[in-house]
C-alpha positions in Angstrom: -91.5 -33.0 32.3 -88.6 -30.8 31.3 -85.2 -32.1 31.7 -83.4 -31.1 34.5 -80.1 -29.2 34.3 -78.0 -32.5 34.8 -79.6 -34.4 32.3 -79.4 -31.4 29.6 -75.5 -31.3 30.8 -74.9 -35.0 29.8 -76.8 -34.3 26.7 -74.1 -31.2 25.5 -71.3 -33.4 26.8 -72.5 -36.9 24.7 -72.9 -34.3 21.6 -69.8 -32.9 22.1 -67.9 -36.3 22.1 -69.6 -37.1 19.2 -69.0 -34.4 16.9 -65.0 -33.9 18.0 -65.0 -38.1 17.6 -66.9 -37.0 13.7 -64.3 -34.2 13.6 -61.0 -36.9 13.9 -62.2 -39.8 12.3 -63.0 -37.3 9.3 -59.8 -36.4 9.4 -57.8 -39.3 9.7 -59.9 -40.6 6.6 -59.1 -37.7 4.4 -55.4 -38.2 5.3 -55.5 -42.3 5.0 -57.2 -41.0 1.3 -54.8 -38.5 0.2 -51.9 -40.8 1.2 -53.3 -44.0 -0.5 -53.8 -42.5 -3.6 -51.1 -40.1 -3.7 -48.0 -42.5 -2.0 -48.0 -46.4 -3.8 -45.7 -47.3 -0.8 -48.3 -46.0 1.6 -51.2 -48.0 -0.2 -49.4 -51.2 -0.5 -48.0 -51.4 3.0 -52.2 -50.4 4.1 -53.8 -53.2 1.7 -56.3 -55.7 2.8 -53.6 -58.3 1.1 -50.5 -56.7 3.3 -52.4 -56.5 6.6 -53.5 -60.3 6.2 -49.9 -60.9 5.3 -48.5 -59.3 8.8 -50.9 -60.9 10.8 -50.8 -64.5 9.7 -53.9 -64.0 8.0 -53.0 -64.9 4.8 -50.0 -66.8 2.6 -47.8 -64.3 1.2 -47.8 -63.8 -2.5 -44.0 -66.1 -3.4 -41.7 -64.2 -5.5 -41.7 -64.2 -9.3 -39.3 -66.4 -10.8 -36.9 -65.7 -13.0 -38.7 -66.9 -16.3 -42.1 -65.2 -14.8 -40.7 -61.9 -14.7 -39.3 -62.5 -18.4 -42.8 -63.5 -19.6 -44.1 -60.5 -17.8 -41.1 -57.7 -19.2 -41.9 -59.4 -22.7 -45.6 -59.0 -22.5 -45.5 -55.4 -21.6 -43.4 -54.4 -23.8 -44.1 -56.8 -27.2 -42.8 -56.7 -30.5 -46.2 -56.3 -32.2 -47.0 -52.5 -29.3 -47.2 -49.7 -31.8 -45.2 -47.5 -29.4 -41.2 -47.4 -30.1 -39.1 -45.7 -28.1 -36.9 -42.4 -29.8 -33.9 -44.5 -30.2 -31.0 -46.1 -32.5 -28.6 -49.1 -33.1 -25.2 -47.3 -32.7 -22.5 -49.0 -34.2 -18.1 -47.1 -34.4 -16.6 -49.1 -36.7 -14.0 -48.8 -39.5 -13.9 -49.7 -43.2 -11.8 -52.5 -42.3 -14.0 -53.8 -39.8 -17.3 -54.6 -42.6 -17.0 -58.1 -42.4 -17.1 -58.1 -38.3 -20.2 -55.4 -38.5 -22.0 -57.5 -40.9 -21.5 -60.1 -38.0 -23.1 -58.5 -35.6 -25.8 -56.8 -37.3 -27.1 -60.1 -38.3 -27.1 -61.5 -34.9 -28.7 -59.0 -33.4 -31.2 -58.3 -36.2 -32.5 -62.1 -35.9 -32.5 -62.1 -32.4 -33.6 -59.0 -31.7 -34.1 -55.9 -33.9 -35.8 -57.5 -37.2 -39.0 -58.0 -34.6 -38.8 -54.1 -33.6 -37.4 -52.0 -36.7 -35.0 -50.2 -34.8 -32.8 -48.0 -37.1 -29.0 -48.2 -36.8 -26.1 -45.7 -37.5 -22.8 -45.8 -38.2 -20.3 -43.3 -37.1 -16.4 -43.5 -38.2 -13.3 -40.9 -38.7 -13.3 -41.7 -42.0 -16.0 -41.8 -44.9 -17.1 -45.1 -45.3 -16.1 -47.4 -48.2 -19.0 -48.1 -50.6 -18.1 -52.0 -49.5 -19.0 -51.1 -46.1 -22.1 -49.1 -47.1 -23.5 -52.1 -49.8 -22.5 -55.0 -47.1 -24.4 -53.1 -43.9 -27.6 -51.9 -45.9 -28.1 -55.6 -47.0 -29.1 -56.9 -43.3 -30.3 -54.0 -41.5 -33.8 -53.1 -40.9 -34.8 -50.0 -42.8 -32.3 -47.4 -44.2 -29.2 -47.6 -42.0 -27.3 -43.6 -41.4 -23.4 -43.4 -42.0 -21.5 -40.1 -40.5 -18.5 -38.9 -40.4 -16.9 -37.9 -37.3 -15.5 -34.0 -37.3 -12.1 -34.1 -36.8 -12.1 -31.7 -33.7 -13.9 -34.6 -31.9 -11.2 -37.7 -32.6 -8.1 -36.2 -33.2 -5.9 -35.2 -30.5 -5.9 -31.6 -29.2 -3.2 -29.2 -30.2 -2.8 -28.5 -26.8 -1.5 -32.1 -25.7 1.9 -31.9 -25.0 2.9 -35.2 -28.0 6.6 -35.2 -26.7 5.1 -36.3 -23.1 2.2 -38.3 -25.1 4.4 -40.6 -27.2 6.8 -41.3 -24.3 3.9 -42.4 -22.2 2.4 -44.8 -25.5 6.0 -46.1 -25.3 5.9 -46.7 -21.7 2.8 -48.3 -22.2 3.2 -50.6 -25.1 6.7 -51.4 -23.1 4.1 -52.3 -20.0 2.5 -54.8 -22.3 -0.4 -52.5 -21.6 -3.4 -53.6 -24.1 -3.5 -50.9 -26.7 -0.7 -49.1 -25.2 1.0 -47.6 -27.8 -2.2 -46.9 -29.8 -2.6 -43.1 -30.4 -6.2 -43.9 -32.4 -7.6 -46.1 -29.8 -7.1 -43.3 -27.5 -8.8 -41.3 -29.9 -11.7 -43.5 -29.6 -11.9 -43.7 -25.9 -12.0 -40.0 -25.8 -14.6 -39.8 -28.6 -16.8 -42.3 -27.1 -16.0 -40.7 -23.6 -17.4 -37.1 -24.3 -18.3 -36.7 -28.0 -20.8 -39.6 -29.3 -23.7 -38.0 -27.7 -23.3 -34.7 -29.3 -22.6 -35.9 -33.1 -25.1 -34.1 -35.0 -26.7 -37.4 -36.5 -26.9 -39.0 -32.5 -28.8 -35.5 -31.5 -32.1 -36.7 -32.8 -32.4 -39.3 -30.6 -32.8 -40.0 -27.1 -31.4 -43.4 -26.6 -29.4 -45.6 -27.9 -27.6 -49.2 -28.3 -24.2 -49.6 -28.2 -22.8 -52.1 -30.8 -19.8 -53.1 -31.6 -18.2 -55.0 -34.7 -17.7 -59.2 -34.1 -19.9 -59.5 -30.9 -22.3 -62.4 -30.6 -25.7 -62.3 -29.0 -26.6 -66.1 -28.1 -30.2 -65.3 -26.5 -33.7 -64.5 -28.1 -34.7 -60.1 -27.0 -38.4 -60.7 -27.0 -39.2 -57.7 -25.7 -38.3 -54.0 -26.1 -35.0 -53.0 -23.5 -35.7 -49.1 -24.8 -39.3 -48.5 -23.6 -38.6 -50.9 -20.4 -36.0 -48.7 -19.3 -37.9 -45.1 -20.4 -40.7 -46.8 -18.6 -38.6 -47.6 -15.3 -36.2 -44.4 -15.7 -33.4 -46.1 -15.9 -30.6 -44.3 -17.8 -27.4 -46.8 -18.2 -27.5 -50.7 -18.7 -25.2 -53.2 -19.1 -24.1 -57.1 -19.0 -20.9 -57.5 -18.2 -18.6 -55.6 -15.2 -14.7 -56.4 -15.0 -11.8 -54.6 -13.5 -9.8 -52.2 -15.8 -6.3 -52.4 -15.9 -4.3 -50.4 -13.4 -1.9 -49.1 -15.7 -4.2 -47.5 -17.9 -6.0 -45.0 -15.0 -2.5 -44.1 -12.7 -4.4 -40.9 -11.7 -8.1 -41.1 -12.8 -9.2 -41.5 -9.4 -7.2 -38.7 -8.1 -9.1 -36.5 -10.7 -12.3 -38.0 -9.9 -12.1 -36.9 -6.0 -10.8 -33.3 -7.3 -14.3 -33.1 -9.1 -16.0 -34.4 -6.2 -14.8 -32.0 -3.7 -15.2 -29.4 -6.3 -18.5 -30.2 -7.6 -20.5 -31.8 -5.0 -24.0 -30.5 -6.0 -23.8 -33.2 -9.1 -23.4 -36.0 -6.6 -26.8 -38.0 -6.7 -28.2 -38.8 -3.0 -28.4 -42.6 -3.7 -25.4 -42.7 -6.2 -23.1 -46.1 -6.7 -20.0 -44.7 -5.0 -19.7 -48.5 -3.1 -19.5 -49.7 -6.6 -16.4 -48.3 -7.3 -15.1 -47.5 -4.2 -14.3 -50.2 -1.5 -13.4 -47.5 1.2 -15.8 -44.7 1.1 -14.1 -43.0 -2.1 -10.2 -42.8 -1.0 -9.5 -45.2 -3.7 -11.0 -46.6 -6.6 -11.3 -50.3 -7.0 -11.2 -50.3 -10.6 -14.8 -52.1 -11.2 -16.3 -50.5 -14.4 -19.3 -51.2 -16.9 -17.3 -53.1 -19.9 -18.9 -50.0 -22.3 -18.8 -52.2 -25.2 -22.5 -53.2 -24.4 -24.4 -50.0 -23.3 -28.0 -49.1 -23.3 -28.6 -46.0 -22.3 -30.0 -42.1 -22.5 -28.7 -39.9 -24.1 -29.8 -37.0 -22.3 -28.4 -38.3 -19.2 -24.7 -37.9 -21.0 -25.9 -34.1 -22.2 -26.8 -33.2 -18.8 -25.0 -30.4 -16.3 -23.4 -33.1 -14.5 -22.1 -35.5 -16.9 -20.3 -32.2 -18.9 -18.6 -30.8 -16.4 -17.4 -34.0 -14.9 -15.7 -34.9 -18.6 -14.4 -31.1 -18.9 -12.8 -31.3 -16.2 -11.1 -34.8 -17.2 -10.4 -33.4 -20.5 -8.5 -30.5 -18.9 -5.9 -33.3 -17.2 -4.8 -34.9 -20.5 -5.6 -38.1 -19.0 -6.6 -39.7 -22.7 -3.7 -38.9 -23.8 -0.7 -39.0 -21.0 -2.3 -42.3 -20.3 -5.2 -44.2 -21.5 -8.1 -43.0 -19.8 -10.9 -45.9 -21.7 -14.9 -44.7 -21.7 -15.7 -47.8 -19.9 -14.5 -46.4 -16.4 -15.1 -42.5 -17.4 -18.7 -43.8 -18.4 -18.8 -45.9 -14.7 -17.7 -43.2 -12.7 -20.1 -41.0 -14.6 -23.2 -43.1 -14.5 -22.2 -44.2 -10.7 -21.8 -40.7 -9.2 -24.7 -38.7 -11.0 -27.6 -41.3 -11.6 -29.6 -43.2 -8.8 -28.7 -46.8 -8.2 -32.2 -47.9 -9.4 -31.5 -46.1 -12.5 -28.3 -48.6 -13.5 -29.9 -51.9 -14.6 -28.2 -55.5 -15.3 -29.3 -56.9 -18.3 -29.4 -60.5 -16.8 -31.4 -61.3 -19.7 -29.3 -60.6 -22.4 -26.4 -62.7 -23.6 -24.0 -61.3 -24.7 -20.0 -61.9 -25.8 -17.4 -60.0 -26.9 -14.5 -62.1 -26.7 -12.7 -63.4 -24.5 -15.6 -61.9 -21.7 -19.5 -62.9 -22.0 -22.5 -63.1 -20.0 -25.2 -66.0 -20.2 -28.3 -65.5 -18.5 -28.4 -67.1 -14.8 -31.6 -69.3 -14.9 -31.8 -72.3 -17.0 -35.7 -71.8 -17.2 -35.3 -68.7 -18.4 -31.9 -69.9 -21.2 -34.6 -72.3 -22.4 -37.1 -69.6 -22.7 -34.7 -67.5 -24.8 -33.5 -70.3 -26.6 -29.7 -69.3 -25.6 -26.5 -70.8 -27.0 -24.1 -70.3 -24.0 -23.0 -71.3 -20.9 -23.4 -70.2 -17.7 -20.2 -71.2 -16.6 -18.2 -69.5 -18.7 -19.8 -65.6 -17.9 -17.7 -63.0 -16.7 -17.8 -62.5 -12.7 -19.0 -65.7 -10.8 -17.1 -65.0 -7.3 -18.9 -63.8 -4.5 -16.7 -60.8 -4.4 -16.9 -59.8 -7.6 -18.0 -56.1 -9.4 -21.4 -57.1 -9.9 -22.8 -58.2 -6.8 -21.7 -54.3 -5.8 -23.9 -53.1 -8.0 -27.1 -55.3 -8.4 -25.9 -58.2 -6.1 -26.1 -60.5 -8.7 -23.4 -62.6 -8.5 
């Protein structure tokens, strides 16, 4: 018999339901698609593994340690990969300073660089002694690069008032500031503040490693810091944070906030100002990267942000009228215009300039790296200290 009119009415509505209920759950599993594969914080909070872990289901996965996550850096990024990142071994020193460079270059070579081949360059104001040149190219890896500084990028500018200048060294030096009365060290904090970057032997490259002459590094670097941070896009690192002296920076800050309120396109979303700032940015707290130990990019210094920001420091006079270091120029820089996940604490790496170091945290992992220091002694162990602002390390 045919069906009746109610029956065939049922039979629309059931089909109905089924192809709208075809039509959503199509949808919703082209959007669950596109979101796993195209968001990895989508896909890892919908994993089997995750949705066992919120409903009791299943242990959660316990954190790395500390010595897990070194074997794990170290066998991602091994001495014996092909791959090397674009990068140097920078070194400022002077002629007088071979014996300390030597130092350091053969500390850093066995613990580090004579594993990777990572070619080193020397900049100074002056061309280097053939002592320095014979002493150096005996323990570097490869051909080391010497350069000469141009004068228009260490000397003091014409325009510098030196009648206010050399009262204020005076001042200083009377302060028992350190390196007060020093008209070349200021050269050196204004050359490393806004002119290392763009020397034409540094322009080939795209990062680099701050070194310095009589540093020590007490740990094993088994794996390559260069290609972890191009991997991670990080763009500064660094070991050790201290405060910088408040005679040194009388009105830093105050040119810092001009720039701010002037310029604040260059401000990053998710910049650092609570690193430096302990009240929102009306003052500065004086916490800085100790620049003697960088790792960083390049690029990130020859960017829109980071030029303007030192033009407009340059235009104060601040180097000069009082002693404006790179360490805090480079902070503020790095701290306003990159992310916070781009500024990374080389935990891992021991380091000492004297009288400040840093020994890695975790015995397991000292042992692993087969470190000569102690703990103890690192810069910044109290709980309100720079570098728990900035990594919450401490």
């Amino acid at each position: 018999m045919p069906p009746s009119s109610l029956s065939r009415r049922r039979i629309c509505a059931t089909n109905r339901t089924v192809f709208w209920l075809a039509i959503i759950t199509t949808v919703i599993v082209s959007i669950h698609s596109l979101l796993f594969y195209t968001r990895p914080e989508y896909a890892d909070l919908t994993s089997v593994s995750r949705i066992k872990e919120q409903f009791g289901w299943a242990q959660p996965t316990p954190a790395p340690t500390p010595e897990e996550l070194i074997h794990e850096i170290e066998a991602k990024y091994p001495s014996n990969s092909t791959t090397r990142a674009n990068a140097v071994l920078l070194m400022l020193a002077r002629n007088s300073d071979v014996d300390g460079a030597v130092a350091s270059i053969k500390e850093l070579e066995d613990r580090f660089n004579k594993r990777f081949g990572y070619p080193w360059l020397f900049l100074n104001e002056v061309p280097f002694s053939s002592e320095f040149k014979e002493k150096v190219s005996a323990v570097v890896s490869g051909t080391p690069q010497f350069g000469l500084i141009p004068s228009e990028h260490w000397e003091q500018p014409d325009w510098i008032d030196e009648e206010r200048a050399s009262a204020n060294r005076a001042q200083a030096d009377k302060d028992g500031v350190p390196y007060g009365g020093s008209l070349p060290y200021r050269n050196m904090c204004r050359f490393n503040s806004g002119f290392f970057y763009r020397h034409p032997l540094v322009l080939p490259y795209k990062w680099y490693w701050r070194v310095e002459p009589d540093v020590h590094f007490p740990c094993n670097i088994n794996y390559d810091p260069f290609r972890m941070m191009e991997d991670t896009k990080k763009v500064y690192g660094f070991t050790i944070t201290p405060l910088e002296w408040p005679l040194t920076i009388p009105t830093l800050w105050d040119t810092v906030r001009e720039f701010m309120d002037e310029y604040p396109q260059y401000l990053t979303r998710h910049n650092s100002l609570n690193y430096l700032s302990d009240d929102g940015g009306l003052t500065y707290n004086r916490c800085h990267f100790w620049s003697n130990f960088e790792i960083g990019n390049l690029e990130f210094w020859r960017g829109e942000a980071y030029t303007k920001f030192f033009e407009h420091l340059e235009s104060k006079g601040g180097f000069y009228y009082e002693r404006w270091g790179d360490a805090p120029v480079h902070s503020i820089g790095a701290s306003l215009f990159a992310e916070r996940h781009q500024i990374h604490f080389f935990d891992d790496i021991g380091y000492l300039h004297y009288p400040l170091q840093h020994c890695p945290r975790d015995e397991a992992v000292r042992t692993a790296l087969e470190c000569v220091c102690d703990p103890n002694g690192s810069y910044g162990q109290s709980p309100r200290c720079c570098i728990f602002l900035v990594s919450g390390a401490c």
